[in-house]
N, C-alpha and C positions, 0 to 999 in steps of 0.2 A: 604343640611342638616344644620339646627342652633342649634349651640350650644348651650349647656342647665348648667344653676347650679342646684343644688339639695338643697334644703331648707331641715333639718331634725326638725322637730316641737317635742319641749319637754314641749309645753302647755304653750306656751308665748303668753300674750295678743296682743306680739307686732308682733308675727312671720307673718302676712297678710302684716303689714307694712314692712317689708324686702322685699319680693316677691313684693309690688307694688315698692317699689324703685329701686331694679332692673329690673323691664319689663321698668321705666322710661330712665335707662340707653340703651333700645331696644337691650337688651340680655333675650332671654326666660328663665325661673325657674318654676321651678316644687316646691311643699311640700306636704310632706309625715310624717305621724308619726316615729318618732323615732323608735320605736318600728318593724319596719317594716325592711327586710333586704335591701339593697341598689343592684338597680340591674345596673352593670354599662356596659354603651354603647361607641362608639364613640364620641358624641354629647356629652358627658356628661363632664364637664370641670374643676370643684370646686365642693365642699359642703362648707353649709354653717348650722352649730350648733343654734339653736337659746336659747332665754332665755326659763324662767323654773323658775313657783311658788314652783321647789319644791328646796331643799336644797344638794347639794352633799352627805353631810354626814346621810342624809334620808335612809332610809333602805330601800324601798322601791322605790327611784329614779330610773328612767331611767340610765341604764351606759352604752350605745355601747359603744365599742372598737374601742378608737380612731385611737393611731398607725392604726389597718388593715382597716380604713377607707382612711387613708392617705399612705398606699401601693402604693396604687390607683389613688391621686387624692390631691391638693392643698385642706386643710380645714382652717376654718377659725369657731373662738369658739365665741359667743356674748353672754356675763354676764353669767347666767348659761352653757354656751358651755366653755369658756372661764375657768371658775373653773374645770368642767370636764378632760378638756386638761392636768390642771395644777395637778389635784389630782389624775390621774391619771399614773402622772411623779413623783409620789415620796411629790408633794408639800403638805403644809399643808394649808387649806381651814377651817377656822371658821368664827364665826360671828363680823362683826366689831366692831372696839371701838368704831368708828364714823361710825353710816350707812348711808348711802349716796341714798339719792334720789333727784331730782331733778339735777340743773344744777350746772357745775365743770368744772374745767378749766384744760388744761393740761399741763404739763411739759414733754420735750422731751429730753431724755436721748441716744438716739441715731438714726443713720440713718437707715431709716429702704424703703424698697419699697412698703409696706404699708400706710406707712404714708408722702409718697413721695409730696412735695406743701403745707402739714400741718405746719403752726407755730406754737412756740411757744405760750400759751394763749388761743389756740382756745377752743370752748364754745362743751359741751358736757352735755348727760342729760344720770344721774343713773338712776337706781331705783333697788337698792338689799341692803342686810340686811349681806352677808358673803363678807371676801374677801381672797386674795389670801395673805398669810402671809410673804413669801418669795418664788424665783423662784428656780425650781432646777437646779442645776451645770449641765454648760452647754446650758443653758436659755439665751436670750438675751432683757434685759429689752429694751421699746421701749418708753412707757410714763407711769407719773406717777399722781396724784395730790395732791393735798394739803392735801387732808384724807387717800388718801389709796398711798401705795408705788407702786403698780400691777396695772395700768389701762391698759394697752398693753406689749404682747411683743409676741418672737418668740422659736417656740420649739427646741431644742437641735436639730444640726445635725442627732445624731446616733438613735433620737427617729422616725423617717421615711424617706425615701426617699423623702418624697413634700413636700414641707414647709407648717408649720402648725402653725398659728396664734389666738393670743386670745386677744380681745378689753372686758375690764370691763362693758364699757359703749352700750348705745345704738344708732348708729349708724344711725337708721333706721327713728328715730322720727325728727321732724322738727328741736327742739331744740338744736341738734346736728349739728351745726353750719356748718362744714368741711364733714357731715357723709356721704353725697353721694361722695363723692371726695374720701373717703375711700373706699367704698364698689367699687367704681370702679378702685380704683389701684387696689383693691384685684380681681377683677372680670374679669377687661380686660389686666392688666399688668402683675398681679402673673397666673391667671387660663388661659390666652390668649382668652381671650373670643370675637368674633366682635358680633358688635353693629349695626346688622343686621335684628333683628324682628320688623317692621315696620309695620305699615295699609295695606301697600300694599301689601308686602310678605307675610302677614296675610291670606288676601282675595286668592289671588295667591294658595297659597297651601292648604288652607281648599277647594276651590273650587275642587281642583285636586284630595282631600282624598275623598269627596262627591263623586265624579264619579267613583272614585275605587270601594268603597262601595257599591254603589248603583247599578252599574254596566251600559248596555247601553239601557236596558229596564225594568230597577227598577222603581216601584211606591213608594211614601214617601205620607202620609196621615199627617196633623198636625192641633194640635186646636191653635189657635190665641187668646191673648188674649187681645189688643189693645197695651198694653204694650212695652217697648223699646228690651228687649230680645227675645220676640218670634218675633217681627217684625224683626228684623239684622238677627235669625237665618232664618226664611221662606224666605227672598232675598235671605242670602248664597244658599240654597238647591235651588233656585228657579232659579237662576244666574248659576248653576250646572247643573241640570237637566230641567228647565223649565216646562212644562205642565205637565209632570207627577208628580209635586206635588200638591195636594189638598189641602184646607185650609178652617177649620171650624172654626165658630166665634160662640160659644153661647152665646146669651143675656138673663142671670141669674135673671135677673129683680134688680140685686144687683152693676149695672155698673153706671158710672155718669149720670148727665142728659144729654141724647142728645145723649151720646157715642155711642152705637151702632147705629145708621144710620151715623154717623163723622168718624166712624174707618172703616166703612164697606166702605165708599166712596172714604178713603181715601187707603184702600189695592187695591182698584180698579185699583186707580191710579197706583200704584207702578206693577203693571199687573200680581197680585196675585190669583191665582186661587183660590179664597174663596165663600163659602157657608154662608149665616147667617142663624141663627137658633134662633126661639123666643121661648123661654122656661119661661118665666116669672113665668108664673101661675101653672105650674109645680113647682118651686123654691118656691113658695110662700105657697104654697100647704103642701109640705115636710116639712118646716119651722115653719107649726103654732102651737104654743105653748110650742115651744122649746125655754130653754133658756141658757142652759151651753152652754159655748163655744168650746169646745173643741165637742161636739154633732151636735154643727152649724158645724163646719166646715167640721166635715164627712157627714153631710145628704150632705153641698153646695159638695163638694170633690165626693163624689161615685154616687149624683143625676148626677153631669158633664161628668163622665166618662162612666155613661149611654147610654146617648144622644150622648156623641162623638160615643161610639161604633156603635148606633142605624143609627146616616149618615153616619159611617165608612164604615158599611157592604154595603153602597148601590156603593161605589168604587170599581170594579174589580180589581182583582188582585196586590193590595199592601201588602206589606212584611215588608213596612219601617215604622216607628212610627219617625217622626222630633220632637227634645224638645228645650226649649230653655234653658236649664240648664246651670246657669253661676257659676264660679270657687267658690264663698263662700258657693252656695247651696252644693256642693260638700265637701266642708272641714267642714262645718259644722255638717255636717255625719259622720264627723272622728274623733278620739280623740288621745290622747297620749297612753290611754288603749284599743282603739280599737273605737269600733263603738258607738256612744255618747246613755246616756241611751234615753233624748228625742230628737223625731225631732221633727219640725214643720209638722203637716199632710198635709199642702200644697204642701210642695217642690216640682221640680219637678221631682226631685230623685225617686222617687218612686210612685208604682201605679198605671199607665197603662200600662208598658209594659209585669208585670204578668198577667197582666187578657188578652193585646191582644195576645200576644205568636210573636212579632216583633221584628224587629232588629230595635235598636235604632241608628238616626243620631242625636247627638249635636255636631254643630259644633263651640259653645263659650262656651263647657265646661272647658277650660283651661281660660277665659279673666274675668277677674273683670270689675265692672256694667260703671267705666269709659270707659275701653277698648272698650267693646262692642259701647258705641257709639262714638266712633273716629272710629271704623268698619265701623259703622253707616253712617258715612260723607263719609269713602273714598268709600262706596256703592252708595250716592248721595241718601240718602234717607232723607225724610223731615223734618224739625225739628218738626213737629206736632207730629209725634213720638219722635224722639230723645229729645227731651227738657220735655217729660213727665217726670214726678213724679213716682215713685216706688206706683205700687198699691195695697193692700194686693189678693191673690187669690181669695179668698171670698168677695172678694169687702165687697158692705156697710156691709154684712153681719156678718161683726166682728165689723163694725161700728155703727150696731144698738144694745147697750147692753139691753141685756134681749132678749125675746122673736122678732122677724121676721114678721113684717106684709106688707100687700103691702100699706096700710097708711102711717106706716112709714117711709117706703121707700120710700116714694116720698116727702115726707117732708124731709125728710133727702137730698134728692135728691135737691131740691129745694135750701134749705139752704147752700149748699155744692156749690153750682155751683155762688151763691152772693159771698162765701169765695173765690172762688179760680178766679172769675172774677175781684175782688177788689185786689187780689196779682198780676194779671197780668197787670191791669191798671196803679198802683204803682208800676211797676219794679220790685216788690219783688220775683215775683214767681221762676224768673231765680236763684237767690239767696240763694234759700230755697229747702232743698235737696230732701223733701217731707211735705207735708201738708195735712190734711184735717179736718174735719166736724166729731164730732159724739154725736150721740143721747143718749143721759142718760136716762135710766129708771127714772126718778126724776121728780116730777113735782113741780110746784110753785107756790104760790100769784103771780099776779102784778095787776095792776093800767092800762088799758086805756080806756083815755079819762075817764068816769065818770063809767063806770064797773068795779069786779074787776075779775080778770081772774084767772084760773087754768090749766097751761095749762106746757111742757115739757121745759125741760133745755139742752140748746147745749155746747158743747165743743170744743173749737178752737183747734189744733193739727199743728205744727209748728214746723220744725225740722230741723239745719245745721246739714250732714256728709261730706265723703266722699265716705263711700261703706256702711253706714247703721248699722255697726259693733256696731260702736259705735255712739254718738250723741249729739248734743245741743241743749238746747232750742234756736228756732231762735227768738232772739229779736225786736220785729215788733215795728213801731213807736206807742204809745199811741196814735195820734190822725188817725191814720189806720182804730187797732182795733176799736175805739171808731165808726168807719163810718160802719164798716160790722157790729157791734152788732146792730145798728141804723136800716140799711137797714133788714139786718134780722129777726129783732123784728115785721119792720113794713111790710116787704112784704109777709113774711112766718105765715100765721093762724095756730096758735098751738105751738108757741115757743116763750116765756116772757122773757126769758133767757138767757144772755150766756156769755162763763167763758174760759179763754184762762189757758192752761194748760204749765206751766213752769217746767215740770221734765226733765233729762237728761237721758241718758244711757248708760252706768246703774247709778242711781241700776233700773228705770224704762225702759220699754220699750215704740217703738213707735209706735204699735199701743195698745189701750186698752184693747183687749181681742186676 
């Protein structure tokens, strides 16, 4: 059994980064809304408070009860957890003289097993607007900085039986110099936690929960969808159970160029029992003359789930529906009030398992999209997958805006495939967390040769993360871009055009619709 910390999420932008920094320490963690009661186990070894756009003194704030959290269990409070701790000891919590965001230095006021290898000076990054005024009697200051007297310290003996700890700052973020040094004095030193969840012990016991479940003459049905997630999870189930899992591929007529005969060859390899299915004209059919997006995505969404049902039923006796749901689709279903008002219609959270009436296997519903592929490797599976790109569900289909044709689609197709050929000739593509190609409703003048033309405008789409959350424009060299608008102009009939899009996220997102 591995130990586990508990993340309690009070709607912190930052709260996904805590959970990756701790799976980096290879101690497992779970996050759950605040809001939700703590259900505690063996395995279960810390909690860990996170931040919170809202303010203590809100009426309306999140306020578990810290003490009976800490009955139980070492906590530790970060920025909004951290005031919680303290306002709820009596301290007083308003808004600072100096608000402090970005980075700050710290001064150490005493020994603490917290802060155990920390020195003086080390570099640290706010971002809050109250602070903790003074500690109550009984408190044990730990650091402080130059704007605020309260960046760290320890709760009173008689306030819980487990030591209970609150850091102002963020711990979590790069910028925080010392932070993962912290969170693992706090995680393996104070909660006793080992540093045990590995690729391998990964693989090891999902495999072992897969056969419990499935049992020794379970069937597991699954659609594929070239993708890096459903490929990791159809190897776990398939490294479990073997032949009795099946494996559909629909080609929506909305996939790259080439892809489905490249992914269909390549699941071969990997000795996946997969079905291809050509749906094109079907896809393209439901599609014509549709132009909202949120309409595209349910005709692409409920046409697919069709067709999977439609080869489903020609399977004997399966029971099991395999997904590849990974831990952000998950939490992004949650909220601090409960279940968020929109999701994305994609996810794979929802959707076929009410219409097939199956028991679901995800067996990377707990890993972020890094996790899954260092899954990926210790599986030995090929970087043709693993080094893909996050693809939206609806493929081009969110990437053709406006209306859906199979014209466009392959022009799109076409276009997309010079972009992302020119990122991998260039190095760039490993680089770049995701990229693509989209077709603007827009058309344009241009000039060639001695005609002048009227013809559509492309959008370059370029983006550094680390899980997608959030985002950057990736910075590609001007004379890059300069070589795929050239080649694209001149190889692609129907496109005069094209225009590299530099938003971030947020406040934009990365794909267009």
């Amino acid at each position: 059994m591995h130990n586990k910390i508990l993340i309690l999420d009070f709607g912190s932008q930052y709260t996904q980064l805590i959970a990756r920094a701790i799976r980096e320490l290879q101690v497992y963690c779970e996050i759950q809304p605040c809001t939700k009661p703590v259900t505690y186990s063996p395995d279960l070894k810390g909690i860990i408070l996170s931040g919170s756009p809202f303010s203590v003194n809100d009426a309306h704030a999140p306020k578990p009860d810290v003490a009976a959290l800490a009955q139980h269990l070492p906590v530790l409070g970060v920025c909004y957890g951290a005031q919680l701790i303290a306002s709820q000891s009596g301290a007083e919590v308003r808004p600072s003289a100096h608000r402090e965001y970005g980075r700050a230095h710290l001064s150490i006021h005493s020994s603490s097993p917290l802060m155990a290898t920390i020195e003086a000076g080390s570099q640290v990054w706010m971002s809050h607007s109250d602070s903790i005024q003074a500690l109550p009697n009984g408190f044990e200051l730990i650091a402080g900085t130059e704007s605020i007297p309260v960046a760290a310290f320890k709760a009173a003996p008689d306030f819980a039986p487990h030591p209970v700890f609150g850091i102002q700052f963020h711990p979590e973020v790069t910028h925080s110099t010392d932070g993962r040094q912290i969170l693992k004095n706090f995680i393996v030193d104070i909660c006793g936690c080992r540093s045990d969840w590995t690729p391998s012990a990964f693989v090891e016991d999902t495999v072992k929960r897969i056969q419990e479940q499935v049992g020794t003459s379970g069937k597991v049905v699954m659609a594929l969808s070239g993708g890096v997630d459903s490929t990791v999870a159809a190897t776990l189930i398939h490294r479990a159970i073997g032949e009795r899992l099946s494996c559909i591929f629909v080609d929506n007529g909305l996939l790259r160029k080439g892809e489905f005969e490249q992914v269909l060859e390549g699941y071969h390899h990997l000795g996946l029992n997969t079905k291809g299915v050509n749906a094109r004209q079907r896809f393209y059919s439901a599609l014509a003359d549709v132009s909202d997006p949120e309409k595209k995505r349910k005709i692409i969404g409920g046409l697919f789930i069709d067709i999977f049902q439609e080869e489903a039923t020609h399977i004997k006796g399966v029971s099991f529906l395999g997904q590849g749901t990974i831990y952000p689709d998950v939490i992004e279903s949650l909220s601090v009030h409960g279940p968020s008002v929109t999701i994305k219609s994609h996810h794979n959270v929802g959707g076929l398992p009410e219409k097939m009436h199956m028991q679901l296997v995800e067996p990377l519903r707990f890993l972020f999209k890094d996790e899954v592929r260092r899954i990926g490797r210790e599986l030995g599976i090929d970087e043709l997958f693993l080094s893909r790109h996050p693809f939206p569900g609806p493929g081009l289909g969110i990437r053709i805006l406006g209306a859906v044709s199979e014209e466009k689609a392959k022009l799109l197709q076409e276009a997309d495939a010079i972009y992302i050929r020119h990122l991998h000739d260039s190095g760039y593509y490993g680089q770049v967390w995701q990229a693509g190609a989209i077709l603007l409703p827009v058309q344009s003048v241009g000039v060639m040769g001695d005609e002048r033309t009227y013809e559509y405008t492309l959008a370059l789409r370029a983006v550094t993360s680390v899980d997608g959350m959030t985002a950057d424009w990736a910075h590609l060299p001007y004379d890059l871009l300069a070589r795929i608008s050239n080649d694209i102009i001149n190889q692609v009939r129907g496109i005069n055009r094209v225009v590299f899009d530099i938003s971030s996220k947020p406040p934009a997102t990365i794909e267009w619709e």
